[in-house]
N, C-alpha and C positions, 0 to 999 in steps of 0.2 A: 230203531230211530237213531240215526248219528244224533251227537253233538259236536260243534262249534266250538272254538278257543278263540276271541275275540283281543285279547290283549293287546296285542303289537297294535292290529287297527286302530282301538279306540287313544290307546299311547303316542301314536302319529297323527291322529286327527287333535292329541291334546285337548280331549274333553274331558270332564268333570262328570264325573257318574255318582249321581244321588240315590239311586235306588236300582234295584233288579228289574223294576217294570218297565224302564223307559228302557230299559234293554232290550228286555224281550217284543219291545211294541214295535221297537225300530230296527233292528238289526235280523230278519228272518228274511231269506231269500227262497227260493221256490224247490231248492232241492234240500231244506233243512228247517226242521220245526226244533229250538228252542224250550226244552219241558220246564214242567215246572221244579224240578231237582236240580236241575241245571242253574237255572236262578238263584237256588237258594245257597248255590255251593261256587257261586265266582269269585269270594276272598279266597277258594284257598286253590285256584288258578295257581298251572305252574310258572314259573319265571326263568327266564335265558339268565347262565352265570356269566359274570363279568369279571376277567382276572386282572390282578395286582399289573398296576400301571406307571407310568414317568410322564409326566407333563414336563417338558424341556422350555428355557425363555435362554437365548441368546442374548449378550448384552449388543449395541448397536454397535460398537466397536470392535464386535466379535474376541474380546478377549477374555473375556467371562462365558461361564456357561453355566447355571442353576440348573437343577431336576428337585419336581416336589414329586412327593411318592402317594400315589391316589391307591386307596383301600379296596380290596378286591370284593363285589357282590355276590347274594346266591349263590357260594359255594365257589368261588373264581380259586383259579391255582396263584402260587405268589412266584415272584420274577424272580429267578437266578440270574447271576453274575452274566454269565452270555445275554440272556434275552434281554437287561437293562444295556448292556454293550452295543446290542444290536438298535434297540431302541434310541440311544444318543446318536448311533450314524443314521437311522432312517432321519431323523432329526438334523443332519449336518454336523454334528459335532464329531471330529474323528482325530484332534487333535488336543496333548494336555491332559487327557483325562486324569483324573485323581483317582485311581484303585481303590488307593485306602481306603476314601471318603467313601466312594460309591459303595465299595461291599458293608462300611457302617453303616450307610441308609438301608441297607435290605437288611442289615442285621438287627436294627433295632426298631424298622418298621414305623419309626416316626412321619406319620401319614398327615399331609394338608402343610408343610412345612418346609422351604426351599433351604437345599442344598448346595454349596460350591464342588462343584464334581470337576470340571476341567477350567483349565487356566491358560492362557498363551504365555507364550515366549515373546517377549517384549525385544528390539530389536538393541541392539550393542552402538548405543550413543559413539562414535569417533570424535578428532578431533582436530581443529584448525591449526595448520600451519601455524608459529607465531613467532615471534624473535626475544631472546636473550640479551639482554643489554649487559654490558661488565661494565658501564659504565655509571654513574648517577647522571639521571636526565632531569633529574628536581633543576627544579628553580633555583639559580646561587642565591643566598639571602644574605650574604656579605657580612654575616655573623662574627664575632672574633672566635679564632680557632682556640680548640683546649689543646692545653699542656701539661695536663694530668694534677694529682691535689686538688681539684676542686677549682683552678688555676684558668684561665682566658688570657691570651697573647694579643691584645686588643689593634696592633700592627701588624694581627697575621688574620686579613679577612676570606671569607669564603667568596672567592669573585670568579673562579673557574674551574673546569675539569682540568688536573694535568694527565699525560699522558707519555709514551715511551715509545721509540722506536721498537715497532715487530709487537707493540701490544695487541691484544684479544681484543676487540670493541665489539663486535656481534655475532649470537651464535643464532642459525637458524635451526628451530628444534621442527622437525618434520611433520605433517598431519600422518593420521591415524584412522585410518578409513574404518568407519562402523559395520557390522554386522547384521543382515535382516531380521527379524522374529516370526513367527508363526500363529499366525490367530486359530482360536479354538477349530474355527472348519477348514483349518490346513491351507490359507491363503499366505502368502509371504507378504510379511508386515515391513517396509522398507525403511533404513534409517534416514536420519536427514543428513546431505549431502555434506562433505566437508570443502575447506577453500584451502589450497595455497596462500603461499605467499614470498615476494622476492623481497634479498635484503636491499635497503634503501640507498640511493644515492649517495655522492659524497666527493670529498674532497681530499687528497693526499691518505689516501686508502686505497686498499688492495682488499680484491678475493681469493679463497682458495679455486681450485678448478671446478668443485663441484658445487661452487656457487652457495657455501654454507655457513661462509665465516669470512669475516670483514677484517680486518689488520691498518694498525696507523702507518704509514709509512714514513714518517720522520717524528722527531719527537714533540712535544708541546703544548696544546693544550687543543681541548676536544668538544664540541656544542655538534648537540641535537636540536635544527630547527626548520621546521615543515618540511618532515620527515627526509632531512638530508645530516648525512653526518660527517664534517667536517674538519678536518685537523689544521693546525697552525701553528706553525713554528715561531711565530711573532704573535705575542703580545701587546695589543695597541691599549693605552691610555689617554682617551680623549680628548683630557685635560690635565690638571694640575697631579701632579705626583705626590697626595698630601695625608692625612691622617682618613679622610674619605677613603684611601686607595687600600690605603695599610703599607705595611713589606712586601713586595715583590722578590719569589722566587720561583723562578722560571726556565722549564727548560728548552729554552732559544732563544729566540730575538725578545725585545724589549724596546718599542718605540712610544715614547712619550710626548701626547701632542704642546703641551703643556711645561713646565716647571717643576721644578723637583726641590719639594719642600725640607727646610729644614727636617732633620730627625728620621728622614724618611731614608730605607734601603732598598735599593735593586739587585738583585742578585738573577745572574742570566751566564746560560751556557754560551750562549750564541752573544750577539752580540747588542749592542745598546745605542740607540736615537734620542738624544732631546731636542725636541725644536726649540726651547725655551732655555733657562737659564740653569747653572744646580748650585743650589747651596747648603749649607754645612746638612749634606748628607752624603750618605756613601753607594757609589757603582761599585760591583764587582764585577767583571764579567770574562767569560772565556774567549771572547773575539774583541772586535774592534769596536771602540769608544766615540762617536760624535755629540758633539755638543754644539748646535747651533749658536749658542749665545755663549755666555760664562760661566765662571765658576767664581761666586761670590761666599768665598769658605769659611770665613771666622776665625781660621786654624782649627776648623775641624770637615773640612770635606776633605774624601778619599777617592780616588779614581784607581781602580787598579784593575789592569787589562792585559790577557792575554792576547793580544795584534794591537793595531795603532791607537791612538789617541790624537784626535783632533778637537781644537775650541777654538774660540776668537780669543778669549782672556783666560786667566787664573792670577784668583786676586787669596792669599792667603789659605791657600790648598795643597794638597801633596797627590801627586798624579805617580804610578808606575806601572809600566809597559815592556811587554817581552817587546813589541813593535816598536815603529817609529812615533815622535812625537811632534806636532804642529800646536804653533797659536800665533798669535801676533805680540800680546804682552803674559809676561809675568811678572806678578807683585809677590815678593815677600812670599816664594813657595816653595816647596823641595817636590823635582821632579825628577823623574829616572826614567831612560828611554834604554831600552834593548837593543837599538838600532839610533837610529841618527836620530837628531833632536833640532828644528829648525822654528825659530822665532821669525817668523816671515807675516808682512802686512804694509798697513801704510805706518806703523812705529818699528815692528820686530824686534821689542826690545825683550832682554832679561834685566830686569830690576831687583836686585834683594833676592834673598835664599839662598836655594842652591840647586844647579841643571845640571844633571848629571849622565851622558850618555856611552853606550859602548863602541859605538861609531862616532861621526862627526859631529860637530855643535856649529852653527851658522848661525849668524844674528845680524840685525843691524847696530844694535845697541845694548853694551853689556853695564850695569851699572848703572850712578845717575852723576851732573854736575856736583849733586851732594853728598859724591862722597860713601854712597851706600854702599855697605858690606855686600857682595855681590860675588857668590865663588862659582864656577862652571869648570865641569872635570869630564875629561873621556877615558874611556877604556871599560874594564869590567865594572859593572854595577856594586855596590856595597851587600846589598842581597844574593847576589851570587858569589861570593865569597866567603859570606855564610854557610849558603847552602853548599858547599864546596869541603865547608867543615864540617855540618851536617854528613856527610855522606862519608868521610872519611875515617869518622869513628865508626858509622856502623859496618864499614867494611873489616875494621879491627873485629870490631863484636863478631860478624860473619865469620871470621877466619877462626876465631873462637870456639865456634858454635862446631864446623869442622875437626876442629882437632879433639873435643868430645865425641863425635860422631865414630872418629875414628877409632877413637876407643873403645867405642861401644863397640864396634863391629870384630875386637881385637876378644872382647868378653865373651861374644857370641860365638866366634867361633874354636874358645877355647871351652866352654860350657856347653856346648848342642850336645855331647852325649850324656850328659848328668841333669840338665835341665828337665822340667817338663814339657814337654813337645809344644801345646797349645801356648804357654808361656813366651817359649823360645820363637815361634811362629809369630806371637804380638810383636814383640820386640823387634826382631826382624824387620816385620813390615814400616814399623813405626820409624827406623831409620833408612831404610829405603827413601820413604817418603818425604822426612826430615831433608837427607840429604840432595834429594831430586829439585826440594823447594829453597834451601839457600843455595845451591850451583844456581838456580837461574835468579834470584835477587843478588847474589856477586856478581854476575856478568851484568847486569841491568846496569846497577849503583859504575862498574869498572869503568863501561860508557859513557857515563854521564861525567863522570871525574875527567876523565882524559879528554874530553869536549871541555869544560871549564875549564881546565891547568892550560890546554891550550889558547883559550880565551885571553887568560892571564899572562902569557907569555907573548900574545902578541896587541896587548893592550897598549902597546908603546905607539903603535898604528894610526891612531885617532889625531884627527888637527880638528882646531877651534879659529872658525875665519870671522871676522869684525867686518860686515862690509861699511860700516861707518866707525866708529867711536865706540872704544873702551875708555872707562873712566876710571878716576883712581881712586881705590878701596876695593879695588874685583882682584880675585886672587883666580888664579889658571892651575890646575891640576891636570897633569897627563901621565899614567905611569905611577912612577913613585916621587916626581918633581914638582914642586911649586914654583909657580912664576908671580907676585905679588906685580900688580902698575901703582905707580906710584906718581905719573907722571900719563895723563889723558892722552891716549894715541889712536891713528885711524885708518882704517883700512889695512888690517894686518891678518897672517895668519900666525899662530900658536902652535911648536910642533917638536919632536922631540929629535933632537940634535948631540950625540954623544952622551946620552941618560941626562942630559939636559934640557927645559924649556929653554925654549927661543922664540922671538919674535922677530918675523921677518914680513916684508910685503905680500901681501894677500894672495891666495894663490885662485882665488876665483874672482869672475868680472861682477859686476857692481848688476845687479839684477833691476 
């Protein structure tokens, strides 16, 4: 009589077996009878082994990958290193894996419990094009500037960027392109995209050729605004030039739309604009001076300019000028022109002070009916006679400085074989270079001198023409002579005749 092994059947039909009868009532087919031994011995039925297994979960992102370790049945073999390996690729996973990890889960058999066994390679973030600024693009906050101790200069405000011929204004630092990643089933995981970027617009700026770096092209001051960066050599001031503005020092122009308040300073390479009037404060500037209006000075405003000087007035001021000089009146000033000095208008008069030029002096009117002290001088400036002195001593100092040099070098080369080499090699150099750099400060200062002395030699040159009235109390200086009036005369010119002042008839027409 066979018997039957029913298990797998009744395991796949997922029935519930309460007793042996209902087995044997229901499960006999025509070629097998069921005994009754057979019944009574189906617990100890054999069982199919099930061996040691990986249940894998991918995370959605594929860059995780878990393995729980399921417990081997009925005698199951348990998984080595290979067949768990083989099992994460049947599974997809074939990137990342974790060795370590995975040969600890078979080594320690921790069963029904999820693993990190592989991990991706996350991609290599890059990064955007961006720009370098060398400049502050903050907001001015018009702050008073520190002067160190704890100290605030309350006429020195934060009102612009300065800036410098051939400055650095922007660098462009390159992007940086990202790197892909690798998700655990070996898909390339891609970075996100990076952007350029070009340096921005502008004005009196330059690039290099590779388009990476921005350059001011003249010097002065520098604003970033909707995203263009622009340089200017002029400094405009809207309005009043007053304790709101602070001290201006600037390098270029300086056009003030406004008045220039007491107390207040300009200082400018380039040159200086007032539409408005200046009083008792001081221009300095490297170029040329206009003054729309006056100079309402107190005896204390200062005008001093490298090129000309123009105003309508100067009422109690002192104006000096490498350049030429214009107004219509002077009250009561001491002015110094470099070059010709012309009181021209509907009065052109000089009244009071003192006009002092190295070329010619023209006016309509020198003095007044009353008598005002009134001096006007041509030739060399009193400031250049100075600096004339200036220079002459330190050409003595120079020469000085030389005939130690010389001596050293008379030391040196009577001591190089007893010296210490490295010693002797300082020394050396140190008067090389000593002597390289006063040779070219004595030639500098020698030029400058011999341009002055000639100055002064032919300061005799200069005429003072009245095309109206000189009045008396005005004294005439040309050279080393005075001419004192003492007696109201008109229409003359002022000129030096045998190292003498003379007055003769005017040698220009009546304009």
């Amino acid at each position: 009589m066979n018997t039957i092994y029913i298990t797998e059947e009744i395991r796949e039909k997922n029935e519930t077996i309460e007793n042996t009868d209902t087995v044997t009532d229901t499960v006999i087919d025509e070629d097998a009878v069921i005994t009754e031994e057979a019944s009574e011995s189906f617990d100890e039925l054999e069982h199919e082994a099930v061996d040691e297994s990986l249940s894998i979960n991918i995370t959605h992102d594929e860059l995780k990958a878990e393995a729980i370790l399921n417990a081997p049945e009925y005698g199951g073999a348990f998984l080595d290193m290979e067949a768990a390996k083989r099992q994460l690729s049947d599974a997809g996973v074939v990137f990342g894996i974790d060795e370590v990890a995975l040969s600890a889960l078979l080594k320690l058999r921790d069963y029904d419990r999820p693993y990190l066994v592989a991990e991706a390679v996350p991609p290599v973030e890059g990064a955007n094009a961006k720009l370098a600024f060398n400049f502050s693009t903050d907001e001015r906050t018009g702050s008073p500037m520190e002067i160190g101790g704890g100290r605030v200069d309350y006429k020195s405000l934060d009102l612009y960027v300065p800036v410098t011929e051939g400055q650095l204004l922007v660098t462009k630092l390159p992007m940086i392109p990202g790197k892909p990643g690798t998700s655990v089933t070996g898909k390339e995981i891609p970075s996100i995209p990076v952007k350029d970027i070009s340096l921005p617009k502008g004005k009196n700026v330059q690039t290099n050729e590779s388009k990476t770096e921005m350059y001011a092209l003249c010097s002065g001051m520098v604003e970033f605004i909707n995203n263009s960066i622009n340089v200017s050599n002029v400094y405009n001031i809207k309005g009043d030039c007053d304790i709101s503005v602070g001290n201006i020092d600037f390098d270029g122009c300086v056009h003030v739309c406004g008045t220039v308040r007491s107390g207040s300073t300009i200082k400018a390479t380039g040159g200086v604009i007032v539409e408005g009037c200046v009083e008792a404060a001081t221009i300095i500037a490297g170029g040329n001076v206009e003054i729309k209006g006056g100079v309402q000075g107190a005896d204390k405003a200062l005008i001093e300019s490298g090129g000309a000087v123009s105003m309508l007035y100067i009422e109690h001021g002192s104006v000096h000028a490498d350049g030429p000089v214009t107004f219509d009146v002077s009250l009561h000033s001491i002015i110094e022109a470099g070059e010709t000095l012309t009181a021209k208008g509907r009065r052109g008069a000089i009244i009071g002070g003192r006009a002092g030029a190295a070329g010619n002096i023209t006016a309509n009117y020198i003095g007044t009916v009353s008598n005002t002290n009134t001096e006007v001088a041509v030739g060399v400036m009193p400031r250049k006679r100075t600096r004339l002195q200036v220079l002459e001593k330190e050409l003595s100092q120079l020469s000085t400085e030389q005939l130690n040099l010389d001596k050293l070098d008379f030391y040196l080369e009577k001591s190089k074989e007893h010296m210490d080499p490295a010693k002797w090699e300082l020394l050396s150099k140190s008067s090389i270079e000593n002597r390289h750099l006063n040779t070219e400060r004595i030639i500098e200062c020698t030029e400058e001198v011999d341009k002055l002395k000639y100055e002064l030699e032919h300061a005799t040159d200069g005429k003072i023409h009245v095309l109206d009235t000189v009045f008396s109390g005005s004294r005439v200086l040309i050279g080393s002579d005075t001419y004192t009036v003492n007696n109201e005369v008109s229409y003359v010119s002022f000129k030096i005749n045998d190292c003498n002042v003379v007055c003769e008839p005017c040698e220009i027409s009546k304009r």
